[in-house]
C-alpha positions as CSV (number, residue, x, y, z in Angstrom):
1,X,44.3,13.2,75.7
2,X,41.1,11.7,74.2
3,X,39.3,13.4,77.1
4,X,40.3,16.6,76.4
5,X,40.5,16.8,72.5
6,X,36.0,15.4,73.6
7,X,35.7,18.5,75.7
8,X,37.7,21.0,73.4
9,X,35.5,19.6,70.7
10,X,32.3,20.0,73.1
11,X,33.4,23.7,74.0
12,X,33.9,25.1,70.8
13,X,30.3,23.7,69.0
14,X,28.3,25.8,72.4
15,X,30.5,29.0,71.6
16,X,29.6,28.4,67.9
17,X,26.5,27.4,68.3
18,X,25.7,30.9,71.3
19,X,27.8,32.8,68.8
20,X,25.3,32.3,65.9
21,X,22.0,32.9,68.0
22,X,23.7,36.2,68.9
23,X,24.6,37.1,65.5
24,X,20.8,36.3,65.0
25,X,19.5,38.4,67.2
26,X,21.8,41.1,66.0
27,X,21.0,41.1,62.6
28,X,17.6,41.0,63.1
29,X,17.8,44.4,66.0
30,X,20.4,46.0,63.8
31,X,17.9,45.9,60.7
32,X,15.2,47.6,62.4
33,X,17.6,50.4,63.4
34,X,18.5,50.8,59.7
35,X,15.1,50.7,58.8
36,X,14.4,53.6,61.6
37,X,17.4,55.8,60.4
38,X,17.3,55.9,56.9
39,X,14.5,56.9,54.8
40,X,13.2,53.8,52.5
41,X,12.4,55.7,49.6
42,X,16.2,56.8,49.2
43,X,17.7,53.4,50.4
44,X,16.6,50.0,49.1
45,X,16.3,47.0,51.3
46,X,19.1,45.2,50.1
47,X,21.3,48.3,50.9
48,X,19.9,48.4,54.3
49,X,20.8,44.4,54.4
50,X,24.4,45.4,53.6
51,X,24.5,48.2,56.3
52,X,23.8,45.8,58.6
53,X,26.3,43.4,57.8
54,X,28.6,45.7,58.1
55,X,27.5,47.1,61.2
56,X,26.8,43.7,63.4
57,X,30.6,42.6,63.2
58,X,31.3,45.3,65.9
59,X,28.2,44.8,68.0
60,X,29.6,41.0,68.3
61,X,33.3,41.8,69.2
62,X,32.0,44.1,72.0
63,X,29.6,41.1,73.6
64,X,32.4,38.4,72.8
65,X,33.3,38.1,76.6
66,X,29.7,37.9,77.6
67,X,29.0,35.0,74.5
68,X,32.4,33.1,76.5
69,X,30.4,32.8,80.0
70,X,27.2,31.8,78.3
71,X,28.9,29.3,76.3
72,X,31.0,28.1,79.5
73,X,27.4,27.6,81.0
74,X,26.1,26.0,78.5
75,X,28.8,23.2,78.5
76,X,28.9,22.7,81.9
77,X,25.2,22.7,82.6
78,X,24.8,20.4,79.9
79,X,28.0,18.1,81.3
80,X,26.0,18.0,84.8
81,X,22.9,17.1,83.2
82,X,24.1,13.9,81.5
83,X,26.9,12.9,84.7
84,X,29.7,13.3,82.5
85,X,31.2,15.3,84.4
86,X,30.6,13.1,87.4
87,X,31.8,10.3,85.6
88,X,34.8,12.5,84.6
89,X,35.7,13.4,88.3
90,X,35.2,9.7,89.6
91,X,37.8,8.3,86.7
92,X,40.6,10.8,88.9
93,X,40.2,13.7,86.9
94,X,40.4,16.7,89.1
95,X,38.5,20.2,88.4
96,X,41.0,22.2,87.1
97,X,42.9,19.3,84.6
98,X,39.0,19.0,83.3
99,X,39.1,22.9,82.7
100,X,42.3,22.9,80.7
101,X,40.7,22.3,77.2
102,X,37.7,24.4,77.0
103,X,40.7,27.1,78.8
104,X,42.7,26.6,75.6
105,X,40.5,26.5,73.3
106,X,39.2,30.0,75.0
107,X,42.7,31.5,74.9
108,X,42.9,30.6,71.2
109,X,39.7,32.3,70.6
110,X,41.0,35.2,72.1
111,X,44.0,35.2,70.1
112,X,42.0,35.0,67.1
113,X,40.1,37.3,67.9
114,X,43.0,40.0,68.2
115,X,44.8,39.4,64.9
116,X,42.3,38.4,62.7
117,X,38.9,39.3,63.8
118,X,39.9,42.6,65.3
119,X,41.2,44.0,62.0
120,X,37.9,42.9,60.0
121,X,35.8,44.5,62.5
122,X,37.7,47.8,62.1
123,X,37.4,47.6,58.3
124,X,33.8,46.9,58.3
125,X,33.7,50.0,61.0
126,X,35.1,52.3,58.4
127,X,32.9,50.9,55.3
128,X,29.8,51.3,57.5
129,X,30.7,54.9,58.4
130,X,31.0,55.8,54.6
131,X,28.5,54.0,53.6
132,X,26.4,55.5,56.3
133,X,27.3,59.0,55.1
134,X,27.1,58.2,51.5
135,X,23.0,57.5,52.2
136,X,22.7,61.0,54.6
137,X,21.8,64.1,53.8
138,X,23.9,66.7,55.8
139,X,27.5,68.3,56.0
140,X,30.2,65.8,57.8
141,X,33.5,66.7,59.3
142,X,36.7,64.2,59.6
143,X,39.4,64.1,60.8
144,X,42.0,61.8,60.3
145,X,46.4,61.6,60.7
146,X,49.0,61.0,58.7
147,X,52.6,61.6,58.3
148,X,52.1,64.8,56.6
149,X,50.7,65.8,59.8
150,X,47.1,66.5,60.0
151,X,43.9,66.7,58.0
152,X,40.1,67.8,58.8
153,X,36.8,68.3,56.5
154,X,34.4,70.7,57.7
155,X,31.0,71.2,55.8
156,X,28.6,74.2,56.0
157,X,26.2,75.6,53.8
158,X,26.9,73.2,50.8
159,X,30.6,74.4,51.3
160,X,33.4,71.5,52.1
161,X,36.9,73.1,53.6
162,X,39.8,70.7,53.3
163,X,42.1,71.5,56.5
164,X,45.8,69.9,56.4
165,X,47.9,71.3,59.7
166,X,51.9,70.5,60.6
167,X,50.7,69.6,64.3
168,X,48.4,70.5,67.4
169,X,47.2,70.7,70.8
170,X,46.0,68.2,72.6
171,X,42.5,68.7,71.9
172,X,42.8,70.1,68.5
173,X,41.7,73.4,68.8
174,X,44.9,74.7,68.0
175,X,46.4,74.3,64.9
176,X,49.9,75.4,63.8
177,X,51.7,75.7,60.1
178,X,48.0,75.3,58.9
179,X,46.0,75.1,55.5
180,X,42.8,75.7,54.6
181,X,40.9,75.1,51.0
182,X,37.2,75.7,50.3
183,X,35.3,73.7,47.7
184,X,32.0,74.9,46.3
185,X,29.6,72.1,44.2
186,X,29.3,74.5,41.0
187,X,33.0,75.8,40.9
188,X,35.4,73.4,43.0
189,X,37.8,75.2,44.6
190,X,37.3,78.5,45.7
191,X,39.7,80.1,48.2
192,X,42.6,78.7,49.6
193,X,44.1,80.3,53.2
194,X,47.5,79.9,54.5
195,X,48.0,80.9,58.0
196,X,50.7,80.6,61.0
197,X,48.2,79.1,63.7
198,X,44.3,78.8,63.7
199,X,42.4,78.8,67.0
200,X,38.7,76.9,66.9
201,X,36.3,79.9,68.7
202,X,32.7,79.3,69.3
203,X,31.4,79.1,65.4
204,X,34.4,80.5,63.5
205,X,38.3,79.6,63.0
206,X,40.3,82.7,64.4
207,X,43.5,82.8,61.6
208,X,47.1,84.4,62.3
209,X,49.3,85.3,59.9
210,X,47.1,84.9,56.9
211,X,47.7,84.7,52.9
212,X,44.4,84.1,51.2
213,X,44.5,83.5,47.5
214,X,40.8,83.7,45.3
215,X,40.0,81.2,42.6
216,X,37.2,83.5,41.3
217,X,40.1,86.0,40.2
218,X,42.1,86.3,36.7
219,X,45.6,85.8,38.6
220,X,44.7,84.7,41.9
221,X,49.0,84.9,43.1
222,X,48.8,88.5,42.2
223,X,45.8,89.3,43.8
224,X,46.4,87.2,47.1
225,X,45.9,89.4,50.2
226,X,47.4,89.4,53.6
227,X,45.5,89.6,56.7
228,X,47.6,90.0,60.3
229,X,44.2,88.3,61.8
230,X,41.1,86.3,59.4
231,X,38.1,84.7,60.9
232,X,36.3,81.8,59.2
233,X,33.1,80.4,59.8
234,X,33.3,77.2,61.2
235,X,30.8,74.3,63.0
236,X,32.9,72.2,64.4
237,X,33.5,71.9,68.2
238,X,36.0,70.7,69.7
239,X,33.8,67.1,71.0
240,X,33.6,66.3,67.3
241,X,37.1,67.1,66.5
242,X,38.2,65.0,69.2
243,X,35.3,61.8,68.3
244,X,36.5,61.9,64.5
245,X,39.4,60.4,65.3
246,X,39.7,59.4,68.6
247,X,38.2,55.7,67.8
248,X,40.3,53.0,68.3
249,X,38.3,50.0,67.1
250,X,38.2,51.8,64.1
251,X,42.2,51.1,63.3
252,X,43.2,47.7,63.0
253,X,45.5,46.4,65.8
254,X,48.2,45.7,63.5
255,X,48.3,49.6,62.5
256,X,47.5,51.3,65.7
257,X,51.5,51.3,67.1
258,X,52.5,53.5,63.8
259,X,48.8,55.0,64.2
260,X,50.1,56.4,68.1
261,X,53.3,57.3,67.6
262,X,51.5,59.9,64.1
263,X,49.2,60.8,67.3
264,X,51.9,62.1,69.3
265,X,54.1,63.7,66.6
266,X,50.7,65.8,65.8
267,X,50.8,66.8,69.1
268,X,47.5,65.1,70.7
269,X,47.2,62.6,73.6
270,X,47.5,58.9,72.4
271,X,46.8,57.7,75.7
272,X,43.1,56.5,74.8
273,X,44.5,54.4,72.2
274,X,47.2,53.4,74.0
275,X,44.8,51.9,77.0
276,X,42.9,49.9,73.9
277,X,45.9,48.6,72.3
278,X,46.8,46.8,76.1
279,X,42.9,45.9,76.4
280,X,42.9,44.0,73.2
281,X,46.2,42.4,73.9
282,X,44.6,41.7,77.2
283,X,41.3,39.9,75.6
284,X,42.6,36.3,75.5
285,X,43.1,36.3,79.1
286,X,39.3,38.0,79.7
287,X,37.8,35.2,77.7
288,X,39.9,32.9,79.7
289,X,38.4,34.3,83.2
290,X,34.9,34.3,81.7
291,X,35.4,30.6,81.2
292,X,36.8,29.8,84.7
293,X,34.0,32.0,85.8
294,X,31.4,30.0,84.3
295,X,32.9,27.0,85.4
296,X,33.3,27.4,89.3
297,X,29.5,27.5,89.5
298,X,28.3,25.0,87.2
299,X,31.1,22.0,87.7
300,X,28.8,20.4,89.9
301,X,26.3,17.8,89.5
302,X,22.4,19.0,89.4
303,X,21.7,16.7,92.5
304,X,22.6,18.7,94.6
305,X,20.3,21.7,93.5
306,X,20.1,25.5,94.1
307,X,21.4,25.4,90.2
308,X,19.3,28.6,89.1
309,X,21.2,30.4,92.0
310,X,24.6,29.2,90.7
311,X,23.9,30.0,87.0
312,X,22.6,33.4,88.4
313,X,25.5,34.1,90.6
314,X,27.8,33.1,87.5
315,X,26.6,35.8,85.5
316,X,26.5,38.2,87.8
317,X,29.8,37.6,88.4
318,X,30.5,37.3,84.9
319,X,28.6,40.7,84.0
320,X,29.9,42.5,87.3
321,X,33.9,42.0,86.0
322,X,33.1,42.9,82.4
323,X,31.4,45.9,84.0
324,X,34.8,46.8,86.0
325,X,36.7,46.4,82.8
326,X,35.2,49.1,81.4
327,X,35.0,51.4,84.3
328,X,39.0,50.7,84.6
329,X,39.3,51.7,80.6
330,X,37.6,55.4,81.5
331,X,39.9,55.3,84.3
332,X,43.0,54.9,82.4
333,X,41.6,56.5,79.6
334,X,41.5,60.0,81.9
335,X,44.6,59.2,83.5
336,X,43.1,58.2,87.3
337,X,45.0,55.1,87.1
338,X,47.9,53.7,84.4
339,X,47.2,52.2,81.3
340,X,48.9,48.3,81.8
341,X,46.8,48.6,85.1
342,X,43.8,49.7,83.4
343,X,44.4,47.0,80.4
344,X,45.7,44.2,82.1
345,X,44.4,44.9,85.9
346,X,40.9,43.4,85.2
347,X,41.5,40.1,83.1
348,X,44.4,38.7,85.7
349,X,41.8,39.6,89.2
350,X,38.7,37.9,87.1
351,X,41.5,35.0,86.9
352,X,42.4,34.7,90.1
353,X,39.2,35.1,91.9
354,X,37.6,32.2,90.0
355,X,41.0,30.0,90.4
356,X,40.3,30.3,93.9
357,X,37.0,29.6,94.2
358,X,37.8,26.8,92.2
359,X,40.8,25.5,94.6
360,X,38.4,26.3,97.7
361,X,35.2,24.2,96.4
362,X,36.6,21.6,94.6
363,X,39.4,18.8,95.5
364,X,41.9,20.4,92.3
């Protein structure tokens, strides 16, 4: 128990200590791009600084995976180097008993991971994002959903129309049961249309069934006008209706269940989201792999050499099953293959392929 409580203890100082170089490096990269994107007469430093606190949170939570292997390498190389793992192996200890506590301590950091760290990252997402826009100069458009169905901000001109819709197509370029108010910075609200369906057409909204009712007038209810068909300028597209909300990391995991199910009632796909929500539930058991990874290479005393190769062929490894990860998410993400084999297809092969390299090299 004392052994493994020493290399739990050993494991989690090298991830701490490879997690703060990264977060290092980060701040310092991250800066620059600030620096680069906003202009510093309009921003001060120390608003930049914030921007990029916000910011690096995300960058980290993608590389996590990556920071596990490098940290498993670490450990081990440094275990090899002083013979305690030698030492370890002659007292009767076999390779994979050895592995169980930096393996727990992985899983646990995975699990952390999800339900806490996961949820900060996705706030600090959506303060950078405002933030961000706060500092730019330029017309944004959001989308976002709710119960009461749901909502987009276009901007044009200096003109912001508020859109609020009962449901749509899968894409979003058909709204139905729809609403649209216009805002103007010297008088506020300006028009206000009401319409049966709106269909997004190359730089306009095409309107059917329309009631529009003028602010500008004495009794804008008395004056409102009816239009069988009304077109309204419009720059969205339908790749930035989609990207407004079609960011998972930026929902917490606790909220994205409730946050697919307003998806579907809407009437859009959920089925990106849905492959995240099984790929961060999958996460403990891909820091897990990185660690066995790591370790089938580097459990081995330096003696015996050629340990550039096996660091090199770790991380290839390492880097080559993060790099299928991703490739399965597009796949289930476009519906080439099914979302729990997308999500959870990846982590249990990058287990089992280590595992066995394990039980093959080493006595276990």
């Amino acid at each position: 128990m004392t052994l493994h409580l020493y290399f739990a203890r050993r494991f989690l100082t090298t991830f701490l200590s490879v997690l703060a170089i990264f977060t290092a490096i980060l701040v310092l990269l991250d800066l620059v791009e600030q620096v680069r994107k906003f202009d510093s007469s309009d921003v001060t430093f120390l608003q930049l600084l914030g921007l990029t606190i916000l910011h690096v949170p995300e960058s980290l939570y993608v590389i996590l995976p990556l920071v596990m292997i490098l940290a498993t390498l670490t450990l081990f190389l440094s275990l090899a180097r002083t013979s305690e793992m030698v030492v370890t192996r002659a007292a009767g200890r076999s390779a994979l008993r050895s592995l169980g506590a930096p393996v727990a301590v992985a899983l646990l950091i995975g699990i952390f991971a999800v339900a806490i760290f996961n949820p900060i990252v996705a706030a600090t997402s959506k303060t950078y994002e405002a933030v961000s826009d706060s500092f730019s100069n330029g017309d944004q458009s959001v989308m976002s959903i709710s119960r009461e169905g749901l909502w987009l901000r276009q901007g044009e001109n200096g003109v912001q129309t508020v859109i609020r819709a009962d449901r749509a197509n899968l894409d979003g370029t058909e709204l139905y049961g729809v609403t649209f108010i216009g805002f103007t910075p010297e008088t506020g609200p300006a028009f206000r249309l009401e319409a049966d369906s709106a269909q997004l057409l190359p730089g306009a909204w095409e309107l059917r069934g329309v009631k529009e009712w003028r602010f500008d007038r004495a009794n804008p209810e008395s004056e409102a006008t009816l239009y069988p068909s009304y077109r309204l300028p419009s720059n969205l597209t339908r790749s930035q209706i989609l990207d407004s909300f079609g960011t998972p990391s930026a929902i917490p995991i606790w909220e994205l269940p409730q946050f697919i199910d307003q998806l579907e009632t809407a009437g859009f796909s959920a089925r990106k989201h849905q492959v995240w929500l099984q790929m961060e539930l999958a996460l403990p058991l891909l820091l897990v792999a990185m660690v066995l990874v790591g370790a089938c290479f580097t459990m081995r005393h330096t003696r015996f050499g050629r340990t550039g190769l096996m660091v090199m062929l770790s991380l290839a490894l390492g880097f080559s099953l993060y790099f299928i990860r991703n490739f399965a998410q597009i796949l289930g993400e476009n519906g080439q293959i099914p979302v729990m084999l997308a999500a959870w297809g990846p982590p249990v092969a990058a287990i089992l392929l280590p595992l066995g390299l394990l039980l093959h090299w080493e006595d276990g």
